[in-house]
MARKOL-814454 format. One record per atom (N, C-alpha, C, O, CB): residue in one letter; chain; atom name; x, y, z. Coordinates in steps of 0.1 Angstrom, whole numbers, plus 5000, padded with zeros to 4 digits. Each point is the difference from the previous one (the first is absolute). Glycine has a CB too. Layout:
N
   residuo   cadena   atomo     xx     yy     zz
         a        A      CA      X      Y      Z
...
This chain:
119
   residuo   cadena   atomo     xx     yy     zz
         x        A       N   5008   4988   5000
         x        A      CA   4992   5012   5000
         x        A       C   5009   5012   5000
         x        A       O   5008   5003   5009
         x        A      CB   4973   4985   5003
         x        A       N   5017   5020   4978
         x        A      CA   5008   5018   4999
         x        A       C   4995   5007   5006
         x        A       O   4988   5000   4998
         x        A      CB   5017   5002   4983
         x        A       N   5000   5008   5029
         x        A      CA   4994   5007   5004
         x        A       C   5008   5013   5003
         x        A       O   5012   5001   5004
         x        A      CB   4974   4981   5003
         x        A       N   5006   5028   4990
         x        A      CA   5009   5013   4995
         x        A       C   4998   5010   5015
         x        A       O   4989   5001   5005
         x        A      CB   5005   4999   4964
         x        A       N   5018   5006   5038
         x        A      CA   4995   5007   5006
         x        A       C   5009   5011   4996
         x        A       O   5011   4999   4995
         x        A      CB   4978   4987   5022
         x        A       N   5001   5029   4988
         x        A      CA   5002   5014   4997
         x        A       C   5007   5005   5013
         x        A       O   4998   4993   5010
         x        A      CB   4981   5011   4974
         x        A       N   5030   5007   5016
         x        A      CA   5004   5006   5007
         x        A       C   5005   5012   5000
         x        A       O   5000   5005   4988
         x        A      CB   4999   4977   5015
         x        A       N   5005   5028   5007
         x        A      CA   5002   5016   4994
         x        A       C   4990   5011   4999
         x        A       O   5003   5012   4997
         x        A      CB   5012   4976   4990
         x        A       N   4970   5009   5015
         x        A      CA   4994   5007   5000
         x        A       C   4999   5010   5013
         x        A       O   5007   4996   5010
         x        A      CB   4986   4989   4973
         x        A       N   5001   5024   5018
         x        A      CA   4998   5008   5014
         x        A       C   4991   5014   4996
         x        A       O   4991   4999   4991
         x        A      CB   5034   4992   5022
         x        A       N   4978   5018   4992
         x        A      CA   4993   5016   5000
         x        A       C   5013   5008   4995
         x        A       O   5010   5000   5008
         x        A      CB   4970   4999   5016
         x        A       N   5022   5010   4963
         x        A      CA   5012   5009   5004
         x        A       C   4989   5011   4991
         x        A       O   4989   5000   4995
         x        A      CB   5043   4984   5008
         x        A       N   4980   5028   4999
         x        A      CA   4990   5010   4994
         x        A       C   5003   5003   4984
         x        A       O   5008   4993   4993
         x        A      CB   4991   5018   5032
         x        A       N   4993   5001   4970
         x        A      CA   5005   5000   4986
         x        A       C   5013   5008   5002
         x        A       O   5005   5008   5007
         x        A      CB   4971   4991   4981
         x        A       N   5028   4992   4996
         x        A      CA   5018   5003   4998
         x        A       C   5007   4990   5005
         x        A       O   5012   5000   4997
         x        A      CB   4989   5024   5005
         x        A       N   4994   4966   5008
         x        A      CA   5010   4988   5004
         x        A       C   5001   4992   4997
         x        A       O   4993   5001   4990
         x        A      CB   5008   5003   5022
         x        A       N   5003   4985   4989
         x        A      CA   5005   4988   4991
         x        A       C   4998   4985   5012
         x        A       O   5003   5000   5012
         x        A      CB   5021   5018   4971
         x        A       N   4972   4973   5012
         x        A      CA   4999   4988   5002
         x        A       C   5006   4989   4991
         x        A       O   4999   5000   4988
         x        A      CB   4984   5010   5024
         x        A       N   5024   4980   4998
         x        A      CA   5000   4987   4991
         x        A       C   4995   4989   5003
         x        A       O   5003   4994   5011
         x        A      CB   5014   5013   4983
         x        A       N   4975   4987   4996
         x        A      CA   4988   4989   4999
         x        A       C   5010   4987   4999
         x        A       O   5007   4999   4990
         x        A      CB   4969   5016   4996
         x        A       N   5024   4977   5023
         x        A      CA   5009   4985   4997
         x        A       C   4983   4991   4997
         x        A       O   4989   5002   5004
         x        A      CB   5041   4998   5018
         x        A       N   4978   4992   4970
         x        A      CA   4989   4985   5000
         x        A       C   5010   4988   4997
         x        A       O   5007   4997   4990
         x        A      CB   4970   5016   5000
         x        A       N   5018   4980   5027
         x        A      CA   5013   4985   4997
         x        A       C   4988   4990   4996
         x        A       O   4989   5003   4996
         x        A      CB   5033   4999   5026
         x        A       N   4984   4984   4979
         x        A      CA   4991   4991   4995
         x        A       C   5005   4987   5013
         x        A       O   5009   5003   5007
         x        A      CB   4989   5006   4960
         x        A       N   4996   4981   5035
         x        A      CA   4999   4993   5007
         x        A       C   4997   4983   4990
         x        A       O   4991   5000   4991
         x        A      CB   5002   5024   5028
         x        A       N   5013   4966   4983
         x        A      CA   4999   4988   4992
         x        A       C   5014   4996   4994
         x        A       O   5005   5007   4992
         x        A      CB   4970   4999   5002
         x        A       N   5029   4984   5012
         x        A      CA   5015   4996   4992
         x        A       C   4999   4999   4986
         x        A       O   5007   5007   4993
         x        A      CB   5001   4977   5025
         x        A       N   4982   5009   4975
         x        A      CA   4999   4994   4991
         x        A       C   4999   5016   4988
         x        A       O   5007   5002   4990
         x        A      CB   4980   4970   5024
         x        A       N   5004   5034   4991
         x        A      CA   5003   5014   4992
         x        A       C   5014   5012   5000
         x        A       O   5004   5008   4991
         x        A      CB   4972   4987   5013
         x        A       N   5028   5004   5010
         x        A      CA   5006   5006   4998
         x        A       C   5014   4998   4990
         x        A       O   5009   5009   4999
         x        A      CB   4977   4995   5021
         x        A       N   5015   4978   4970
         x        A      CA   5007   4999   4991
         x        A       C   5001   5004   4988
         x        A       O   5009   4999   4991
         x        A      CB   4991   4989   5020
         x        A       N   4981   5018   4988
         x        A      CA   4995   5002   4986
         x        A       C   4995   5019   5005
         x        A       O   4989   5004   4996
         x        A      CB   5000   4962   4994
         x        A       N   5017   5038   5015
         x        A      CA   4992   5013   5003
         x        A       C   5007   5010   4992
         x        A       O   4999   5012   5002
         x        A      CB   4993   4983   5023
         x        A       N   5017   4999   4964
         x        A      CA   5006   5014   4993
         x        A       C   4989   4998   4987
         x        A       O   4995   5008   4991
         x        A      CB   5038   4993   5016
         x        A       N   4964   4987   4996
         x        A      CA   4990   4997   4984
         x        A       C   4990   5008   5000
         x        A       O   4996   5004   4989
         x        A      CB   5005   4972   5009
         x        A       N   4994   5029   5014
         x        A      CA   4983   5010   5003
         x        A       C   5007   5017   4993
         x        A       O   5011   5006   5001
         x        A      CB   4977   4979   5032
         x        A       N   4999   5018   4961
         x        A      CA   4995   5013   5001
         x        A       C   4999   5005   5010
         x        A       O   4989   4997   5004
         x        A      CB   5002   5000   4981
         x        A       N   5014   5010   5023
         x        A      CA   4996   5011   5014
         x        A       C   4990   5009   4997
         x        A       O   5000   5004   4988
         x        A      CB   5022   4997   5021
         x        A       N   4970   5003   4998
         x        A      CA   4992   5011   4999
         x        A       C   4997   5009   5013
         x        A       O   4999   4994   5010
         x        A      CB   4992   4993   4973
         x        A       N   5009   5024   5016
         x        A      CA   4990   5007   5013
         x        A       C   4990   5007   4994
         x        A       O   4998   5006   4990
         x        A      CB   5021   5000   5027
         x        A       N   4974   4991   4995
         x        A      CA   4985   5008   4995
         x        A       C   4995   5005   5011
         x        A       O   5005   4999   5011
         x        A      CB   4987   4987   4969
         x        A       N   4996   5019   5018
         x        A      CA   4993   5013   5009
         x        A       C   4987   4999   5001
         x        A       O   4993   4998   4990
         x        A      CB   5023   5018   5003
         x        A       N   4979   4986   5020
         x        A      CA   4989   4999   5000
         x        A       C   4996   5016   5013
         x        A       O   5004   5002   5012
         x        A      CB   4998   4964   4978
         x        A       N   4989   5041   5004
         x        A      CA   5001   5013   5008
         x        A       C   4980   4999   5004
         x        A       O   4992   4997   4992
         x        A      CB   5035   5020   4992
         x        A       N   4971   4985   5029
         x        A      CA   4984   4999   5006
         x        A       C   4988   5002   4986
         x        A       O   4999   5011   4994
         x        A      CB   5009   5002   5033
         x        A       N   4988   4979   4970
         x        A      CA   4984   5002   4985
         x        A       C   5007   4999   4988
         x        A       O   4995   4999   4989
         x        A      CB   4987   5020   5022
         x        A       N   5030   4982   4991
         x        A      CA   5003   5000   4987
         x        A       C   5008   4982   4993
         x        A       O   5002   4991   5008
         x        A      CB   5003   5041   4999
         x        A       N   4996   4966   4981
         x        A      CA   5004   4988   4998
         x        A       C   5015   4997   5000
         x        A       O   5008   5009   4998
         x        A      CB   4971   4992   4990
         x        A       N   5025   4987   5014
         x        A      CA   5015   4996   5002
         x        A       C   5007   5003   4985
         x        A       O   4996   4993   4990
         x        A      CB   4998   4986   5029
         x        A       N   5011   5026   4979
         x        A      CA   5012   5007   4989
         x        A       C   5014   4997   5002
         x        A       O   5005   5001   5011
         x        A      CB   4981   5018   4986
         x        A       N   5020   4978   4992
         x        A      CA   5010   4994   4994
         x        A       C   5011   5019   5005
         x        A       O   4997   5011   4997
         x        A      CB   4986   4963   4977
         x        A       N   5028   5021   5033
         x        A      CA   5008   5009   5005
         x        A       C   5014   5002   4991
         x        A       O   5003   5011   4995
         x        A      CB   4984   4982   5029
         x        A       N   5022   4995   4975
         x        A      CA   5012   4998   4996
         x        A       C   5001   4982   4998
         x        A       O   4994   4992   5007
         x        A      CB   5016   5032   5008
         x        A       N   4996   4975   4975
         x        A      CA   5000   4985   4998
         x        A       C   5019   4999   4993
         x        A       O   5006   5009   4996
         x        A      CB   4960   4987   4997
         x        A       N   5040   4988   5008
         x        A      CA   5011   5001   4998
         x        A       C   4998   4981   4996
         x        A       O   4995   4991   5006
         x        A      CB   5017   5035   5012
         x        A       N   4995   4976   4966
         x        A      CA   5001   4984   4999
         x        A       C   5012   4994   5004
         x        A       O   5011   5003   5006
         x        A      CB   4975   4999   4977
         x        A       N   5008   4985   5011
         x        A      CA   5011   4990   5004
         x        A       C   5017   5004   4994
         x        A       O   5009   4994   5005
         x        A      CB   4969   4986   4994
         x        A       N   5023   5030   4991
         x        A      CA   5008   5006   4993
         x        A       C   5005   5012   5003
         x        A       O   5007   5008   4993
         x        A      CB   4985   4979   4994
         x        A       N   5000   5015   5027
         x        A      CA   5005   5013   5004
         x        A       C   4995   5014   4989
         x        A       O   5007   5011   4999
         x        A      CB   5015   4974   5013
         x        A       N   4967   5012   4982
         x        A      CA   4996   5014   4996
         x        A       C   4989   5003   5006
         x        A       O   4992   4992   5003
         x        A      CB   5018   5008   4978
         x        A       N   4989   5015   5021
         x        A      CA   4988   5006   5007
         x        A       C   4987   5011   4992
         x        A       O   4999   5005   4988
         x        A      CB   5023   4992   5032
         x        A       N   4973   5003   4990
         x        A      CA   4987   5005   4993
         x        A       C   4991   5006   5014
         x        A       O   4997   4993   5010
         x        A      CB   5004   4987   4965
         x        A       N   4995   5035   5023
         x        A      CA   4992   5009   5008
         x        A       C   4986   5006   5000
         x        A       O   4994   5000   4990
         x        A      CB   5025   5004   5009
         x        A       N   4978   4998   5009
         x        A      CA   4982   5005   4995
         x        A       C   5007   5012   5001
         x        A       O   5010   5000   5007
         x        A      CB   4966   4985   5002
         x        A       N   5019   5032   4984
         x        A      CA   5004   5007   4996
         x        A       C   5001   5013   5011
         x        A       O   5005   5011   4999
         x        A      CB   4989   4977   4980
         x        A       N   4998   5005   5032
         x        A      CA   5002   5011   5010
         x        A       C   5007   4998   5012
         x        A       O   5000   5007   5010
         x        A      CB   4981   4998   4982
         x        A       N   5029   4981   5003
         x        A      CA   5009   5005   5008
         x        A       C   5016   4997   4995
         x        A       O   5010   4995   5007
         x        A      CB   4969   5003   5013
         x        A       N   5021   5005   4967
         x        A      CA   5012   4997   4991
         x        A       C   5008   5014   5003
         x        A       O   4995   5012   5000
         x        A      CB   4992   4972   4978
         x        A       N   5026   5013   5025
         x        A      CA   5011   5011   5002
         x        A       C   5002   4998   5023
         x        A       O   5009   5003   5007
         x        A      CB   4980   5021   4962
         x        A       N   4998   4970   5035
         x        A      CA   5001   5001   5013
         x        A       C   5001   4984   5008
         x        A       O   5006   4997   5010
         x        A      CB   4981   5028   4987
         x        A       N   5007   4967   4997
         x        A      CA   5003   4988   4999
         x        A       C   5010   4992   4999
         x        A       O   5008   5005   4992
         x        A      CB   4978   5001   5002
         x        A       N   5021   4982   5011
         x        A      CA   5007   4994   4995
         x        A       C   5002   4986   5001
         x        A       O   5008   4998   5009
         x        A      CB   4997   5021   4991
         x        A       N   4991   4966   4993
         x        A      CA   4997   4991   5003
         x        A       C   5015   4993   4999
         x        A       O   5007   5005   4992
         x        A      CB   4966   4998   5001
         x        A       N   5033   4987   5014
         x        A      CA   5009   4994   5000
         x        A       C   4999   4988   5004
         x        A       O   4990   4996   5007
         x        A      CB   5019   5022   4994
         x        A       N   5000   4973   4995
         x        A      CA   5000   4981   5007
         x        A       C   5010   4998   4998
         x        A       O   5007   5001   4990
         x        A      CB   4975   4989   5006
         x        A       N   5021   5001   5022
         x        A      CA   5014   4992   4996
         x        A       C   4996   4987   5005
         x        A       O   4996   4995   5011
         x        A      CB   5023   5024   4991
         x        A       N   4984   4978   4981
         x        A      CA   4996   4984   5002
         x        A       C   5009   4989   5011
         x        A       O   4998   4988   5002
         x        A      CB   4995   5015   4969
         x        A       N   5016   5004   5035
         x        A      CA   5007   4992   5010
         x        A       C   4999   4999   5012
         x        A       O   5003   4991   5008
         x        A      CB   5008   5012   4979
         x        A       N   4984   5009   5014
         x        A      CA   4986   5002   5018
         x        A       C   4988   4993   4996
         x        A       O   4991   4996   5007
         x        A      CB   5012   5032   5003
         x        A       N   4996   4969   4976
         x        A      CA   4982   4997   5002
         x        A       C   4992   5016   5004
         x        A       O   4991   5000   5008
         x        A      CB   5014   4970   5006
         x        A       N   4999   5042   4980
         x        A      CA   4988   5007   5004
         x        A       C   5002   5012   4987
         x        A       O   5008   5004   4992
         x        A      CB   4992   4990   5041
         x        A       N   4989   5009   4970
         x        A      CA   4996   5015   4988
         x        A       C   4999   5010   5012
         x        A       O   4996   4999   5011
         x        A      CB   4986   4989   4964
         x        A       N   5022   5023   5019
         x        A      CA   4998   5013   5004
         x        A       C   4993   5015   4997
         x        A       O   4993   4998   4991
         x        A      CB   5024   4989   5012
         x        A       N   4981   5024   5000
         x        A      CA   4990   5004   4995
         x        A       C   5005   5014   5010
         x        A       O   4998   5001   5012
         x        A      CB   4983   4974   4979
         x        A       N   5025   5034   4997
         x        A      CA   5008   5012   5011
         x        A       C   4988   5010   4996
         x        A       O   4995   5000   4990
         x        A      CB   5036   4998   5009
         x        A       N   4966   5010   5011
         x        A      CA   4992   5014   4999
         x        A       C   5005   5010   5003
         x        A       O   5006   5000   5010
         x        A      CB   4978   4991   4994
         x        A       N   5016   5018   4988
         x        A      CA   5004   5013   5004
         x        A       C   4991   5014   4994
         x        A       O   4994   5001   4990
         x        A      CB   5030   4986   5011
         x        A       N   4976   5021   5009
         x        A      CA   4990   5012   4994
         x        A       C   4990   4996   5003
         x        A       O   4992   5007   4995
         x        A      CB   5016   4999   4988
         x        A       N   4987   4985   5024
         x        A      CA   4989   4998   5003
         x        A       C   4983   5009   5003
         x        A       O   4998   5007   5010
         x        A      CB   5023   4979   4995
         x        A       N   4971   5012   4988
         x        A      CA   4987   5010   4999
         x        A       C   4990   4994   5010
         x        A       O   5002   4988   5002
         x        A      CB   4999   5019   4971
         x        A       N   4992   4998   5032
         x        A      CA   4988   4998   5004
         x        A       C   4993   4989   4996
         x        A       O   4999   4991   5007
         x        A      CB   5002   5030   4995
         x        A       N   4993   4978   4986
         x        A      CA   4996   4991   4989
         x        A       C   5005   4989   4997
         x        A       O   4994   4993   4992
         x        A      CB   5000   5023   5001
         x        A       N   5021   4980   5013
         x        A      CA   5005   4990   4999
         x        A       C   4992   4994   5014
         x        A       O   5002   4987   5001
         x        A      CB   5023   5019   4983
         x        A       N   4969   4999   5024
         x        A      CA   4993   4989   5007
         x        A       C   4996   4989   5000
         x        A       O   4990   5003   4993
         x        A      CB   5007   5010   5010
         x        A       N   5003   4973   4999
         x        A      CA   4994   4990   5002
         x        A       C   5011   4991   5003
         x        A       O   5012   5002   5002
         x        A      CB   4969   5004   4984
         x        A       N   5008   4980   5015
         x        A      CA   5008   4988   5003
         x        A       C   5008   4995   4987
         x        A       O   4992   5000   4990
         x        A      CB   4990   4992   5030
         x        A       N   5028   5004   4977
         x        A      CA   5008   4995   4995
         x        A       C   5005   4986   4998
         x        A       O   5006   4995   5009
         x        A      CB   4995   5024   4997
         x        A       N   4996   4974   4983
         x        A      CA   5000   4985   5003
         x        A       C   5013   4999   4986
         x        A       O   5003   5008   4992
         x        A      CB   4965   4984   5019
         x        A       N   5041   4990   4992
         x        A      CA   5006   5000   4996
         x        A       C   4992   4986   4989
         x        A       O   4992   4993   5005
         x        A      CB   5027   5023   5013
         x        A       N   4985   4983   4973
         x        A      CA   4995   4986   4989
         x        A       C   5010   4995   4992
         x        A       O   5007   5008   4994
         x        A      CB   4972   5001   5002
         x        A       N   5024   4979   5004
         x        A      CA   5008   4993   4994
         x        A       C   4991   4993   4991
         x        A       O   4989   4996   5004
         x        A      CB   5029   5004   5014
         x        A       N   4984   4999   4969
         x        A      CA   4998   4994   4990
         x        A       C   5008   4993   4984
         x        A       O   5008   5005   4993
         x        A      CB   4978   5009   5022
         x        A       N   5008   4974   4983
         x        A      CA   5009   4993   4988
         x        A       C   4987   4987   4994
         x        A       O   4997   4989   5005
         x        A      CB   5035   5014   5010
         x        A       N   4965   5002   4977
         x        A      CA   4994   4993   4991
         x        A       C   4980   4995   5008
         x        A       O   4990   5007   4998
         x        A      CB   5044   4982   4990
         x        A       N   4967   5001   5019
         x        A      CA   4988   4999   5006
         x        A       C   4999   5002   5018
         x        A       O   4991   4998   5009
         x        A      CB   5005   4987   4967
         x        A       N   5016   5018   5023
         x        A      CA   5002   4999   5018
         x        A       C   4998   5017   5005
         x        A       O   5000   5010   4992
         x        A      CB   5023   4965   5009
         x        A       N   4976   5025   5003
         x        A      CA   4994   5014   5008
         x        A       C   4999   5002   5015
         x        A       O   4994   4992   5007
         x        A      CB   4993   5008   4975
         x        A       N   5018   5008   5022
         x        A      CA   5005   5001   5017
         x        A       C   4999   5012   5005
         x        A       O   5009   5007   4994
         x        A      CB   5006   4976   5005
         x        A       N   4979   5023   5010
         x        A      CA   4998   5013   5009
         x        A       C   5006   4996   5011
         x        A       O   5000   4989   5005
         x        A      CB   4979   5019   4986
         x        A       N   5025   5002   5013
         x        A      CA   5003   5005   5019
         x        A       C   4986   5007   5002
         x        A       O   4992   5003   4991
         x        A      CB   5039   5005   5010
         x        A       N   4967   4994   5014
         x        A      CA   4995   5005   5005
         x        A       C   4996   5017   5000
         x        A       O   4990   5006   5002
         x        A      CB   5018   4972   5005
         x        A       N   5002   5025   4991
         x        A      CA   5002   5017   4996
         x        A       C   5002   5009   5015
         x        A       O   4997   4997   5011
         x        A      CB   4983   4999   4964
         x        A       N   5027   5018   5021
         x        A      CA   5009   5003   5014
         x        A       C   4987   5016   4994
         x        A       O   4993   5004   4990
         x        A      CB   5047   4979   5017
         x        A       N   4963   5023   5006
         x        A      CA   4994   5015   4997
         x        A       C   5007   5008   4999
         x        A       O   5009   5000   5009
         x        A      CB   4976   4998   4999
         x        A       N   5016   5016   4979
         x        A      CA   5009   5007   5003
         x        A       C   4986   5013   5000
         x        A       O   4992   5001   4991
         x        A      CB   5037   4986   5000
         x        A       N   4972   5019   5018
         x        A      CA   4996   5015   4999
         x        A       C   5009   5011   5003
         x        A       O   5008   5000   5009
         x        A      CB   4973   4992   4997
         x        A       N   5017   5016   4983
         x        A      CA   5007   5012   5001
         x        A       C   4986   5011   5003
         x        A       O   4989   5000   4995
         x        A      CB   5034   4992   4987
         x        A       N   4984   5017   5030
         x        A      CA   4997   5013   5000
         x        A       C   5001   5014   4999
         x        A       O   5011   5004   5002
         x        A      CB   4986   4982   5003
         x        A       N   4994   5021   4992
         x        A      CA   5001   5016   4988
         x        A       C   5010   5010   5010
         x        A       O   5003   5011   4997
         x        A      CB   4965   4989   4989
């Protein structure tokens, strides 16, 4: 069983920076965990879960556009973990934060960590 956990979240204000870890848990994956797609995504109160930063198995990345230049997704396949740097942080980056690993039909969530920023 995979199981993703989030970490790094908390309260900072706007303009500060957080860093989002997501480890994984399971021997058996952690041999095949460079093979996954990483993702972070977002989920902010009424609103729907959105696609944040994603990083393949090839190490290329990809942003939703509001938070390209402040963002920064990273993985080292030798911790077993993806990363997920914030900086500049807005208001609007509020919500819980989940991490997803994915490769073909397998699919895996963490729990998701909170970050709120305030104005």
């Amino acid at each position: 069983q995979v199981q993703l956990v989030e970490s790094g979240g908390g309260l900072v204000q706007a303009g500060g920076s957080l860093r989002l870890s997501c480890a994984h848990s399971g021997r058996i994956f952690r041999s095949i965990f460079s093979l996954y797609a990483m993702g972070w995504y977002r989920q902010a109160p009424g609103k729907q879960r959105e696609l944040v930063a994603v990083i393949t198995s090839g190490g290329n990345t990809n942003y939703t556009d509001s938070v390209k230049g402040r963002f920064t997704i990273s993985r080292d396949n030798a911790k077993n973990t993806v990363y997920l740097q914030m900086n500049g942080l807005k208001p609007e980056d509020t919500a819980v934060y989940y991490c997803r690993a994915s490769r073909g039909g397998d699919d895996y969530w963490g729990q998701g960590t909170q970050v709120t920023v305030s104005s």
